[in-house]
Structures are given as C-alpha cells and as structure tokens.
C-alpha positions as CSV (number, residue, x, y, z in Angstrom):
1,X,0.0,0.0,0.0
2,X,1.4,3.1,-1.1
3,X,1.4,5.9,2.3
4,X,1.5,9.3,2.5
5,X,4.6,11.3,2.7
6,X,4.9,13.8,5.0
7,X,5.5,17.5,4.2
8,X,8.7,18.7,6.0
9,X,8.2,20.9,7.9
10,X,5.6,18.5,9.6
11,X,6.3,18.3,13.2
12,X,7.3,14.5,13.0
13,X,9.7,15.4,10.6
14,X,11.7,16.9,13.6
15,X,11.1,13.6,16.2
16,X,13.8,10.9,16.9
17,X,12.2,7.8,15.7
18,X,12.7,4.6,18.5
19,X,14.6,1.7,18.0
20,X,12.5,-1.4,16.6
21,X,12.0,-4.1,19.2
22,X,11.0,-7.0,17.3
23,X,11.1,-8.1,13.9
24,X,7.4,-9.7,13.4
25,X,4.7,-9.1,10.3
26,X,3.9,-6.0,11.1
27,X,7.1,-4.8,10.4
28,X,7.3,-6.6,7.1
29,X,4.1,-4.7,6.1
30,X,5.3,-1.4,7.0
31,X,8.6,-2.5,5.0
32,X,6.4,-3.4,2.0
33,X,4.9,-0.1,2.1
34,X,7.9,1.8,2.4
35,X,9.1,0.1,-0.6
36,X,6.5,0.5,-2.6
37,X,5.8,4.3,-1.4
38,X,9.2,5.4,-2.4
39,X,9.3,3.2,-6.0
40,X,6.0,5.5,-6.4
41,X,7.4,8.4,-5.8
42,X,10.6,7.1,-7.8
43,X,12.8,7.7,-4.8
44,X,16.0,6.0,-3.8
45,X,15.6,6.5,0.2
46,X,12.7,6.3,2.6
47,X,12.6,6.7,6.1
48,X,9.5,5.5,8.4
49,X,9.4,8.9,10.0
50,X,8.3,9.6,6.1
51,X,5.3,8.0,6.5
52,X,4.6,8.9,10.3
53,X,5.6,5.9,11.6
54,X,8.3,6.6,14.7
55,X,10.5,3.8,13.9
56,X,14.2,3.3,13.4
57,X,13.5,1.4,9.3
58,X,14.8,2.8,6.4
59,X,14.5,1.3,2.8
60,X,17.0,1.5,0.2
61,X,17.5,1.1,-3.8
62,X,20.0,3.2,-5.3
63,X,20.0,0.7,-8.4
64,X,19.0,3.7,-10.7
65,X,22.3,5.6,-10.4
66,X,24.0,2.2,-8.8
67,X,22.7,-0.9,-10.9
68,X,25.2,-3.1,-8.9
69,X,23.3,-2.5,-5.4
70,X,20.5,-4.2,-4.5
71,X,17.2,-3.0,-2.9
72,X,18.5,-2.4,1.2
73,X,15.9,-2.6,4.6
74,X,17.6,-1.4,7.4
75,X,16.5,-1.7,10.8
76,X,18.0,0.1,13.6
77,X,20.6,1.2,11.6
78,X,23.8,3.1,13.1
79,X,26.7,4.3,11.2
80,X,29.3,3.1,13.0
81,X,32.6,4.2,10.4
82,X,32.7,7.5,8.3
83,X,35.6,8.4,6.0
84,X,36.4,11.0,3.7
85,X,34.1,14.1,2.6
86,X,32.2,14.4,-1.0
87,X,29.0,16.8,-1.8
88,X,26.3,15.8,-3.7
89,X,23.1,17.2,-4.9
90,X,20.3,16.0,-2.4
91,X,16.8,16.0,-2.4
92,X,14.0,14.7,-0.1
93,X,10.6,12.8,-1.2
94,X,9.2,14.9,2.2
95,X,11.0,18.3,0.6
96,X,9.2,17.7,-3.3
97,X,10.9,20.1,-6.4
98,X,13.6,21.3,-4.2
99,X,18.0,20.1,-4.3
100,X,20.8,21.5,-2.2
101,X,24.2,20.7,-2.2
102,X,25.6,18.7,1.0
103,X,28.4,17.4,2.2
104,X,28.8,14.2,4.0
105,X,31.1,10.7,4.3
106,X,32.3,9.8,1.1
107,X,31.9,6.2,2.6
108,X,29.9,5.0,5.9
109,X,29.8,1.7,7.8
110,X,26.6,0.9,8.7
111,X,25.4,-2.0,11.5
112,X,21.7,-3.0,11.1
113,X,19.4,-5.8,11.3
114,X,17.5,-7.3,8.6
115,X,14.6,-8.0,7.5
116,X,14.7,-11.4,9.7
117,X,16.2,-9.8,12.4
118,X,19.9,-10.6,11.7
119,X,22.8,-8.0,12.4
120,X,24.4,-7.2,9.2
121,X,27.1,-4.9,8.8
122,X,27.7,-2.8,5.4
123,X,30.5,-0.9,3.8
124,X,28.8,1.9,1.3
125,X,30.3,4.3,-1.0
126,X,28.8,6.7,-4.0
127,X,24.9,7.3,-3.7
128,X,24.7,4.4,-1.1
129,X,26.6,6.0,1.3
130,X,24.8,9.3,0.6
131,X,21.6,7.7,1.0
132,X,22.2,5.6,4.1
133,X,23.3,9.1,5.8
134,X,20.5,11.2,5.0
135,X,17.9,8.4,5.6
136,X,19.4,8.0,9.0
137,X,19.2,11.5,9.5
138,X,15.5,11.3,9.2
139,X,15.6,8.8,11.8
140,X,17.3,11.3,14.2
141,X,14.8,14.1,13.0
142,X,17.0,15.8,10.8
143,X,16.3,16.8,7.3
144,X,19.0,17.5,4.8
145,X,18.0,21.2,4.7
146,X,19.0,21.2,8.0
147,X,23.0,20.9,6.7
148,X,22.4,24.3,4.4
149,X,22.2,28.0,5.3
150,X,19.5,29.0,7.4
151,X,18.4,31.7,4.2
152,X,18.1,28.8,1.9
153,X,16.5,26.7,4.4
154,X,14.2,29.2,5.5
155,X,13.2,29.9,1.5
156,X,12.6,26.3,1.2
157,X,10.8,25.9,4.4
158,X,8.3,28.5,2.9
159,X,7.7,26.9,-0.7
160,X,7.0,24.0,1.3
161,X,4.3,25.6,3.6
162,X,2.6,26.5,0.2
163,X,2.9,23.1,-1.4
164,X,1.1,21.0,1.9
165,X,-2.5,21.2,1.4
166,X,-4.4,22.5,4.1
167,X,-5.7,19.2,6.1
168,X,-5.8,16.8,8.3
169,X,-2.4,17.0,11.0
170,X,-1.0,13.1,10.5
171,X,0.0,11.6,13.4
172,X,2.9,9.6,14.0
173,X,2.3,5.9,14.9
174,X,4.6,3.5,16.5
C-alpha cells in the first residue's frame, strides 16, 4: 500500500524515531509499504518517519544511479565508520521540487538488522553512502535542509508551507 509522505516541515519530521524491538509481520508490512511508497514516488531513500511511523526502518534502492546495489531494509541502523568528505546534490521525497548541495562521508559503515532480524554490517560508498546518511538523519529528526544556510532553508521551508495542502495533521504511529 502506497502511504503518505509527510511534508517537511511536519512536526514528525523533527522527532527521533525509537529503535524497533521486534522483527514480526507488522514490520514486514510497514517495509512493504515503504518500498513501494518510495518506487512511487521514484525515490532511492525512505525513512519511516516519512510516513509517520516513529520507527528506526529505512529502505534502500540506489540501483537507478548504482545498478550493482540491491534493494536495502535497514532496521535500527547506526553508522558506525565514516571516512572522507564528498557533496552531492540531495533531495528529499518529504521536501518535493527542491536540491541543495551537502556534504557528507564519502563512505559509511553501517550495522543494522535485517529484514529477519539478523545484524548485518555494510561498507557503502557513492549514492549508497549518501543515502544511508541522510535516511538516518530522518531517523534522528534531521532533514537535509538542516545541513544548508538557514536563508536557503528558510526559502525552502516557505515553498514548502505552500505546497502542503491545508488538512488533516498526521500523526505519528509507533
């Protein structure tokens, strides 16, 4: 099922999402909908905070710029190794039509558990390194505008405001 993505500067947007304490169906469902939430929005990154869930889950699938990756769930991910410094153009499926330039690890370790509960551990370099940063971010309530001058930020933040429709306030869910 395809969710809504929430609007930065939604209030969840800004919350630390809590660790996942068991891998069960439910979790599989919400992973499922991730997946297919960001292939609709033809994303390479999603975050559950995305979708108002407070969770630590983030899918992956850089295979559009990356075709030798593979599609990535993450569960309580922390990066646990960063090296080197490269910018890239980022944008944000909660920040629609807008790109900044940011600088992060050029590559990131990254221990997680998968999608059957098992700790993995992951080198990542290019877009997947990117990606795995600024999903996590989300995770922590950060949003990649956060890492650009409060002026831009503040422009975006306000093209934004003009883009969410009026409506119901989403709630996060746990």
């Amino acid at each position: 099922m395809v969710r809504e993505i929430l609007i930065w500067p939604h209030p969840v947007l800004k919350q630390k999402a809590r660790p996942v304490a068991r891998v069960d169906d439910s979790l599989r469902t919400l992973v499922k909908d991730m997946f297919e939430t960001m292939y609709a929005e033809e994303g390479v990154g999603l975050a559950a905070p995305q979708v108002g869930v407070l969770q630590r889950v983030i899918v992956l699938d850089c295979r559009p710029r990356q075709p030798e990756s593979q599609p990535l769930v993450m569960i309580n991910p922390e990066i646990i190794a960063l090296e080197g410094k490269v910018v890239f153009n980022e944008g944000c499926l909660s920040i629609p039509g807008e790109g900044e330039d940011v600088e992060r690890a050029a590559k990131v370790s990254v221990r997680y558990l998968d999608l059957e509960g098992n700790p993995q551990t992951l080198a990542c370099d290019e877009l997947l390194a990117v990606a795995v940063q600024h999903e996590v971010d989300h995770l922590d309530g950060i949003v990649y505008v956060d890492h650009v001058s409060s002026l831009k930020r503040e422009l975006i933040r306000k093209r934004m405001v003009k883009h969410v429709k009026p409506a119901r306030e989403a709630r996060p869910t746990v």
